[in-house]
MDAnalysis code that builds the backbone (N, CA, C; Angstrom):
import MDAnalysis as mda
import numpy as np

u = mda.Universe.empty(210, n_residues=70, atom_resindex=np.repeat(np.arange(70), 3), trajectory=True)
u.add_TopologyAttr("name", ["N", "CA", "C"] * 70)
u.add_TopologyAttr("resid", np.arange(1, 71))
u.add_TopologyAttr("resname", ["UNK", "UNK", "UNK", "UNK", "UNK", "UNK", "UNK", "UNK", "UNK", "UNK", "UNK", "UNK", "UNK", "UNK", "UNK", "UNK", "UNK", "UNK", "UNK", "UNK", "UNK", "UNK", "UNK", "UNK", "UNK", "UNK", "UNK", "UNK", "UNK", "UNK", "UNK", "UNK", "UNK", "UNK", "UNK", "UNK", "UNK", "UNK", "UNK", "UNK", "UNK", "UNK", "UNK", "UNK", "UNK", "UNK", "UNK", "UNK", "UNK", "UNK", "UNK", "UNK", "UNK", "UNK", "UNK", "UNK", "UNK", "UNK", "UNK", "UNK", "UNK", "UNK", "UNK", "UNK", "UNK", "UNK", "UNK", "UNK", "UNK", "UNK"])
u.atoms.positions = np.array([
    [2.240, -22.777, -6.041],
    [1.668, -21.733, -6.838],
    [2.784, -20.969, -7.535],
    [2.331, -20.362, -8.666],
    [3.294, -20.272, -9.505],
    [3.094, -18.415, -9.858],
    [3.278, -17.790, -10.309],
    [3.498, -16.363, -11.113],
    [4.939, -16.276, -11.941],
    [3.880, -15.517, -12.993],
    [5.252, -15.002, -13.969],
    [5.507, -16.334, -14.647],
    [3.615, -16.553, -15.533],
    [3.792, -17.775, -15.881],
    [3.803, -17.731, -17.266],
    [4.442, -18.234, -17.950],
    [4.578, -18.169, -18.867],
    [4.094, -20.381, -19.609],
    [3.780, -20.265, -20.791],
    [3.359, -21.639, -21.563],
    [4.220, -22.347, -22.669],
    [5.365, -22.599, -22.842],
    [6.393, -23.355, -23.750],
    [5.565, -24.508, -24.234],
    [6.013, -24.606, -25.620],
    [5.100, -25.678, -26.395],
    [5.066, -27.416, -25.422],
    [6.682, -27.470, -24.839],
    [6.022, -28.498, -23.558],
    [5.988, -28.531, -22.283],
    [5.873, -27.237, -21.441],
    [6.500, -27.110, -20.523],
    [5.579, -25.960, -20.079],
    [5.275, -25.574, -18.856],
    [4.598, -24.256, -18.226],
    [5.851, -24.031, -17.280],
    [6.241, -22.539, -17.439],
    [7.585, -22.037, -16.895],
    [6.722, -21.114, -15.940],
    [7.243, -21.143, -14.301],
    [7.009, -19.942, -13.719],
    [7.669, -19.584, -12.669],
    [7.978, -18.869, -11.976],
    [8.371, -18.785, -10.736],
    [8.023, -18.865, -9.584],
    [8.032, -19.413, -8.476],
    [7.206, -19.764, -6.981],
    [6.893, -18.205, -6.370],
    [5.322, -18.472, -6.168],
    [4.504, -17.047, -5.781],
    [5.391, -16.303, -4.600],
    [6.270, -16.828, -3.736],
    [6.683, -16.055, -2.795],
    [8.103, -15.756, -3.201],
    [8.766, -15.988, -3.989],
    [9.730, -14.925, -4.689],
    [9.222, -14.448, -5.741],
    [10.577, -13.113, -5.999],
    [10.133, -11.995, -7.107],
    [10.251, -12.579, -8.534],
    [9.081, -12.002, -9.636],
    [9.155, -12.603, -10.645],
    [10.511, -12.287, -11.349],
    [11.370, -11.307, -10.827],
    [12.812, -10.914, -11.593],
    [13.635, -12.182, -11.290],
    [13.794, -12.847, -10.473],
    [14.540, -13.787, -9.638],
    [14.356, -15.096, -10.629],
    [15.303, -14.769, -11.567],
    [15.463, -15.996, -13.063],
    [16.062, -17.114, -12.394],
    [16.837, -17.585, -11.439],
    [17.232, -18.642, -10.766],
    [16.094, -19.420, -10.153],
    [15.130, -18.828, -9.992],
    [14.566, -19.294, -9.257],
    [13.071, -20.280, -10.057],
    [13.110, -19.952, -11.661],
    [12.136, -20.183, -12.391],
    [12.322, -21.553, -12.282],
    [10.762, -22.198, -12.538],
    [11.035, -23.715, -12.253],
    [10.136, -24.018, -13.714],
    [10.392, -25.082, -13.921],
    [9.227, -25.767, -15.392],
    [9.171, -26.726, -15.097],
    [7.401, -27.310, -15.447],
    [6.808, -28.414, -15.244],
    [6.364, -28.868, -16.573],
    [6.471, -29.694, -17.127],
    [6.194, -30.457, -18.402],
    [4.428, -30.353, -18.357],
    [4.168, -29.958, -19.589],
    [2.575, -29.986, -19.981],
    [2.196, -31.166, -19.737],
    [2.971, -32.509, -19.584],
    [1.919, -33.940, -19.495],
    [1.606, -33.907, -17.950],
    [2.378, -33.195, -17.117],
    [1.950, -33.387, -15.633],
    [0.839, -32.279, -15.259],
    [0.639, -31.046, -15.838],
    [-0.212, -30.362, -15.721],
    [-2.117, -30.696, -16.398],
    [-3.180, -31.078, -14.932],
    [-4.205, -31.150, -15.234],
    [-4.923, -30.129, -15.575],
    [-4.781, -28.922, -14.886],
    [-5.550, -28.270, -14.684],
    [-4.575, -26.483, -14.201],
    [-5.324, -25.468, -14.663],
    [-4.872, -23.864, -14.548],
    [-6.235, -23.177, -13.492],
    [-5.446, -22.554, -12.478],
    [-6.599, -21.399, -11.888],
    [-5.881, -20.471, -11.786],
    [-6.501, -19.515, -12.215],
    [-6.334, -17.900, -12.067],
    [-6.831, -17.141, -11.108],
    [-6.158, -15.954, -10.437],
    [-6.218, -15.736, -9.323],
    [-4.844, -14.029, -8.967],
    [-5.649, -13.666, -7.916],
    [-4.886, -13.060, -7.194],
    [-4.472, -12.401, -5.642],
    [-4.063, -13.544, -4.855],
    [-4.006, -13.789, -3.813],
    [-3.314, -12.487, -2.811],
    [-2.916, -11.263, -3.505],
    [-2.401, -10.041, -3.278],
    [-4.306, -9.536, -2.009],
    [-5.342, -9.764, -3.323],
    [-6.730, -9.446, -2.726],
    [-7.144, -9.806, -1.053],
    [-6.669, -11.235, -0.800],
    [-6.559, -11.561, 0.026],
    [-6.128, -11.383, 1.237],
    [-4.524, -10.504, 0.810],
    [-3.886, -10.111, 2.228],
    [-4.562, -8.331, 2.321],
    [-5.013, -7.948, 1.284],
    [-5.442, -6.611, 1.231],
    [-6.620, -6.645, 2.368],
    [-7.377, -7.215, 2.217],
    [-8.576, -7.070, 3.003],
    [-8.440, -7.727, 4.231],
    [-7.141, -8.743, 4.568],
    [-7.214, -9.400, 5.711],
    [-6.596, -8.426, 6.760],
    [-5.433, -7.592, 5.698],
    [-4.726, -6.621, 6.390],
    [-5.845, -4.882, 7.251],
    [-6.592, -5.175, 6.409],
    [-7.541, -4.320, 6.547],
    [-8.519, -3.981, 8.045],
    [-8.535, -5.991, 8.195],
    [-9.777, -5.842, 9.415],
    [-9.497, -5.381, 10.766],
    [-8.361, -5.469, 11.182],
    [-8.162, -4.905, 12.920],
    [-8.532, -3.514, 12.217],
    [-7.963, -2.251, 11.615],
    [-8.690, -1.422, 10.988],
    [-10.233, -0.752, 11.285],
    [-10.481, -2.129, 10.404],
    [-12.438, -2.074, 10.289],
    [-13.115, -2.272, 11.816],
    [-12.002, -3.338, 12.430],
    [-12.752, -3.316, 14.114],
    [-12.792, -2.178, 14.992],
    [-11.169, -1.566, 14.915],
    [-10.985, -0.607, 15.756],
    [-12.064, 0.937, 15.228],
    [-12.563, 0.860, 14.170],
    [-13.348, 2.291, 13.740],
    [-14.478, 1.838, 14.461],
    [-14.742, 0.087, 13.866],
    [-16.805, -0.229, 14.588],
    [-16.267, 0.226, 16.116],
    [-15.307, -0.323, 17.003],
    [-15.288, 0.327, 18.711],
    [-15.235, 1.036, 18.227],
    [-14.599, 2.372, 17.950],
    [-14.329, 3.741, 18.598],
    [-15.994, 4.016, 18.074],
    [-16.561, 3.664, 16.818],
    [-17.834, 4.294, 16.817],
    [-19.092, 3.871, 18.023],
    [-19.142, 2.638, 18.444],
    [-19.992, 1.905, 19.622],
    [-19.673, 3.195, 20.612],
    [-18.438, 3.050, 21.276],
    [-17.954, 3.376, 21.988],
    [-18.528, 5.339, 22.630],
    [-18.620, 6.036, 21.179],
    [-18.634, 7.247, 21.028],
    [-20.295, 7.287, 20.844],
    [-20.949, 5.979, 21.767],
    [-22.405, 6.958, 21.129],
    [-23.210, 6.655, 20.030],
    [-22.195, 6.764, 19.165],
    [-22.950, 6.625, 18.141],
    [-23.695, 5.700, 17.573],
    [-23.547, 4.573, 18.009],
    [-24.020, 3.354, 17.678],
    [-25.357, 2.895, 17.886],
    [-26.016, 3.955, 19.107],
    [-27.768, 4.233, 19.784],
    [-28.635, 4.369, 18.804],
])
């Protein structure tokens, strides 16, 4: 997976999603004849809400817990 993508008349330039898009060493290009197919996306969403759930569990206990849940 790629970010910080940019489209050259033969070539899709981007950098690998787990380094920073500043990190110019690290940009890689793949020639347009090997590329089938583009998905768009933002996988940031993903850790947001995954990061979220111990969170969301520990409020549902403390609310069970307190009663309130009757």
């Amino acid at each position: 997976m790629l970010h910080g993508v940019r489209l050259a008349q033969d070539s899709l330039i981007g950098v690998p999603y787990h380094r920073p898009t500043s990190c110019d060493s690290c940009r890689v290009a793949i020639p347009r004849s090997n590329v089938d197919s583009l998905r768009l996306g933002s996988m940031e969403r993903a850790g947001i809400v995954m990061s979220a759930l111990p969170f969301l569990a520990l409020a549902f206990l403390a609310w069970t817990l307190s009663g309130m849940g009757d």
